[in-house]
C-alpha positions in Angstrom: 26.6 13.4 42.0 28.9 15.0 39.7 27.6 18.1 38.0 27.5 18.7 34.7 29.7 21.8 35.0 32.3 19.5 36.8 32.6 17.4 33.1 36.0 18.1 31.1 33.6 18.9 27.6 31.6 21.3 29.7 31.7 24.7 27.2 30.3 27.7 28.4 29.6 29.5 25.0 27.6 27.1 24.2 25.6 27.1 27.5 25.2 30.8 26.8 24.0 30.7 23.2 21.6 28.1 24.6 20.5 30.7 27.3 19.9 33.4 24.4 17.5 31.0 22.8 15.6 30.2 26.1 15.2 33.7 26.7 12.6 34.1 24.2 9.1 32.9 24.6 5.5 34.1 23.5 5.5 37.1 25.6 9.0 37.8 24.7 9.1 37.3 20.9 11.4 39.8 20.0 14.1 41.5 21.9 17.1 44.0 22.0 20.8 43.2 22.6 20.0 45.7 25.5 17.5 43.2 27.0 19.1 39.9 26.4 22.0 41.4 27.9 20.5 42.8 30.9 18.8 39.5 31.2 21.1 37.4 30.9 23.8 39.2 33.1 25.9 39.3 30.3 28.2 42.3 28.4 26.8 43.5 25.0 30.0 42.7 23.4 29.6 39.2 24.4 25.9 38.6 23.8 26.5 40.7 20.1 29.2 37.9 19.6 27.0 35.2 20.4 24.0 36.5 18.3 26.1 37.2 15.4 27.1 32.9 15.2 23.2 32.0 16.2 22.0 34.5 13.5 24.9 33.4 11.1 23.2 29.7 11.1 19.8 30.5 11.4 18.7 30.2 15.0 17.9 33.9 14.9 16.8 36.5 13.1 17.1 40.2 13.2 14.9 43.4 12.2 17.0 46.2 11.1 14.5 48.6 11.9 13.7 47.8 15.6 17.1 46.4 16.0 15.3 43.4 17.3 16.3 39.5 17.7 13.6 36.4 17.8 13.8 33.0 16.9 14.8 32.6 13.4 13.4 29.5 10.3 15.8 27.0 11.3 14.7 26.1 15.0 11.2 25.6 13.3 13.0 23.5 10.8 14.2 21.0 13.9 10.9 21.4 15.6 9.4 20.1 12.4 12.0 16.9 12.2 11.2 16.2 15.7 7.8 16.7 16.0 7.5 14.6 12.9 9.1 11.5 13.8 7.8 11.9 17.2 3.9 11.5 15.6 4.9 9.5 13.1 6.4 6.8 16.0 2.8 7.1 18.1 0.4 7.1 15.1 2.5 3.7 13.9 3.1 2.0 16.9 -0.8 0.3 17.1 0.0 -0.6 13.2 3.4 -2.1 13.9 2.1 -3.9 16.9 -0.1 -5.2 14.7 1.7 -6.5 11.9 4.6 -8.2 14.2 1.7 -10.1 15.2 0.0 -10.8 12.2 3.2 -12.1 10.8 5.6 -13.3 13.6 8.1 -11.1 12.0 10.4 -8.9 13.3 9.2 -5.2 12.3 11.1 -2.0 11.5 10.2 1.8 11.3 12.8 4.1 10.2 13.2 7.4 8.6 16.2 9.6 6.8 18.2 11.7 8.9 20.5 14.0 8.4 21.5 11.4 5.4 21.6 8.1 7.2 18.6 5.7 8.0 17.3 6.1 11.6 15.4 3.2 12.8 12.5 4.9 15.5 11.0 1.8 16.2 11.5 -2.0 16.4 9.1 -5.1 17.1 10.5 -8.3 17.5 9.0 -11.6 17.6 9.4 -12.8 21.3 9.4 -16.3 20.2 12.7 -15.9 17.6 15.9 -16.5 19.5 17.3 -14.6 16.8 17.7 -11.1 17.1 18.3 -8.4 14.7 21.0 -5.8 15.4 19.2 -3.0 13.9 17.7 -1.4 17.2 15.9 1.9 18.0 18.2 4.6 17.6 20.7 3.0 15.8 21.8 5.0 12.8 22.8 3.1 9.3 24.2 4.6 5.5 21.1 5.8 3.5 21.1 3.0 1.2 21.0 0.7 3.8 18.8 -2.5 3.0 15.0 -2.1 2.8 14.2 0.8 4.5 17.0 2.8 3.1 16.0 1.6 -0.1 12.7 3.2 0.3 13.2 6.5 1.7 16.0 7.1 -1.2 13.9 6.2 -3.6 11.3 8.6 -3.6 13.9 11.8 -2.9 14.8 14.0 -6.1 17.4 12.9 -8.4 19.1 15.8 -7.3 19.1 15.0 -3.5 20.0 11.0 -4.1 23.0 12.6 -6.3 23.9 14.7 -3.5 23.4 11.9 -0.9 25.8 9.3 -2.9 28.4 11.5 -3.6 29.0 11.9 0.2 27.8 8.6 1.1 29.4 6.0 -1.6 28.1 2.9 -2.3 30.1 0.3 -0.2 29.2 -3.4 -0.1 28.0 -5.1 3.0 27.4 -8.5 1.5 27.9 -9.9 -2.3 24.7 -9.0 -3.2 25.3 -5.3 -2.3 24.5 -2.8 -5.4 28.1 -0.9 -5.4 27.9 0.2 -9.0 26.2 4.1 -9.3 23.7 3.6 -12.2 22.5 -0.1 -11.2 21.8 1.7 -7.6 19.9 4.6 -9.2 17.5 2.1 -11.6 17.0 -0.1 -8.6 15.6 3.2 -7.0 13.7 4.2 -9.9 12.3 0.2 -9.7 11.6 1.2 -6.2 9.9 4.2 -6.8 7.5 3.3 -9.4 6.4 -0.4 -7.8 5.9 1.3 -4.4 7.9 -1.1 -2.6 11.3 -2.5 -2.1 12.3 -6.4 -1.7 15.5 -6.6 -0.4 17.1 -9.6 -1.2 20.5 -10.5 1.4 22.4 -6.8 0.9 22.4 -5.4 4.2 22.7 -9.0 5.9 23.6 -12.7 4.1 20.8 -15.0 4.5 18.5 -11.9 5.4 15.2 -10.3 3.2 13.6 -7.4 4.1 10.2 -6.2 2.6 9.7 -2.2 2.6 6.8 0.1 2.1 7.1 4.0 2.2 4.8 6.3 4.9 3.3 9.5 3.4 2.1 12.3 5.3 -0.9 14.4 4.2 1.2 16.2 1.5 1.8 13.1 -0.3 5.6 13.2 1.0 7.5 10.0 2.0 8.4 10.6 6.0 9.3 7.1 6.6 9.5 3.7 5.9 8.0 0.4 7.2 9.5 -2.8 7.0 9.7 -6.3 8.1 12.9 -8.5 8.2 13.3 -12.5 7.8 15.5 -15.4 7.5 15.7 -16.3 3.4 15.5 -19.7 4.1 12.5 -19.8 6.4 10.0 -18.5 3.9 8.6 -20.0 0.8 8.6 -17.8 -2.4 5.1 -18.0 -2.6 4.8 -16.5 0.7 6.0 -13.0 -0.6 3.3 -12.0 -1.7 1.7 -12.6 1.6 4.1 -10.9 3.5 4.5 -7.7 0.8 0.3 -7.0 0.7 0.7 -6.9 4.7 3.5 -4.5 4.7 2.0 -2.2 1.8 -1.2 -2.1 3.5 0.2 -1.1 7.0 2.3 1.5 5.8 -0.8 3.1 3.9 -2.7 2.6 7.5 -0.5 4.6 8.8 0.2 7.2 5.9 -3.7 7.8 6.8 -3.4 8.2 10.1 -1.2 11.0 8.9 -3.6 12.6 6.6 -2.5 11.5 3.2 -5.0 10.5 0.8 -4.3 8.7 -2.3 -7.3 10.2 -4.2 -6.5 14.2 -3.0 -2.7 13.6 -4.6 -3.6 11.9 -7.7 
């Protein structure tokens, strides 16, 4: 089998900026360009170069008194994202399991990442030849149907500014919201109902009902939702399907620690 180091793309600098980071652990929290480059078998000059990008971005830090390097905010920062979605995706999937089946509908569970909607989980219904394209994994734009609907809608004005101006509206069907302000008061809709019904803008013929995931600081993390053909489901059904969804997605917001009482 081919190496890795065989592959065309294979870059060394980055394999050695990698090897600075793994050189630290919790006996070795903090160390000297002397060490890192004894241990890594690498000139000062080169390692100095290397720590000097790494510190520039935040993957290290340095002590200008001991003339020491350790592991600087922003690897805890992607720890945090990680670890986050990781126990947000095991606490849910009982609760998603559980919903599919309790509604024969195909279930979503998707979060905001680096300013698109990631979907970390999928249920489908086994019986439904139809299947929805949306799979685990699968990245979409922020305001991307239901679940994008949700997790923008509880950010800061501030952040859903920043988010549109390098993410425009574009239309995916002709019920897409393309205009700016009829976006940012379906948000604020959003926001203070606690839910989203999307009706047929991500897909045509397509509605998705969304609910948001706290975590025990009261903070949206994620979103929950469940997708269906328009045509299949009675109006007075909605309401059916919408107290399921809301109620899930606070199941799992407690699993997470949140409670409604501590943030009111």
């Amino acid at each position: 089998m081919k190496t890795i180091k065989n592959e065309a793309f294979y870059n060394r600098s980055l394999e050695r900026a990698l090897q600075i980071l793994n050189t630290f652990s919790n006996s070795r929290q903090a160390l000297s360009l002397t060490q890192l480059s004894e241990t890594l078998n690498l000139s000062r000059a080169t390692v100095l170069r290397l720590c000097s990008t790494l510190l520039k971005y935040g993957f290290l830090k340095h002590d200008s008194q001991s003339k020491r390097y350790s592991l600087g905010v922003k690897l805890f920062e992607l720890g945090s994202i990680v670890s986050c979605s990781f126990s947000l995706r095991k606490i849910a999937s009982p609760f998603v399991s559980q919903l599919q089946a309790k509604l024969g509908m195909t279930v979503f569970l998707g979060i905001l990442d680096h300013d698109e909607v990631l979907y970390i989980d999928k249920r489908d219904d086994p019986g439904n030849p139809i299947s929805f394209t949306s799979e685990v994994g699968i990245r979409r734009p922020p305001f991307w149907g239901m679940l994008g609907s949700v997790l923008m809608a509880f950010l800061p004005d501030y952040e859903i500014e920043r988010i549109l101006q390098k993410n425009p509206l574009i239309a995916f069907t002709k019920k897409s919201i393309t205009g700016k302000k009829e976006y940012t008061e379906w948000l604020c809709k959003v926001r203070n109902q606690g839910f989203a019904i999307d009706y047929e803008t991500a897909f045509e013929g397509i509605t998705g009902i969304s609910a948001p995931i706290k975590d025990f600081s009261g903070k949206v993390i994620g979103a929950l939702g469940v997708g269906f053909i328009s045509s299949l489901v009675k109006s007075n059904n909605l309401n059916k399907i919408l107290k399921e969804v809301v109620e899930t997605a606070m199941n799992i917001s407690n699993g997470l620690g949140y409670n409604e009482t501590t943030e009111k």
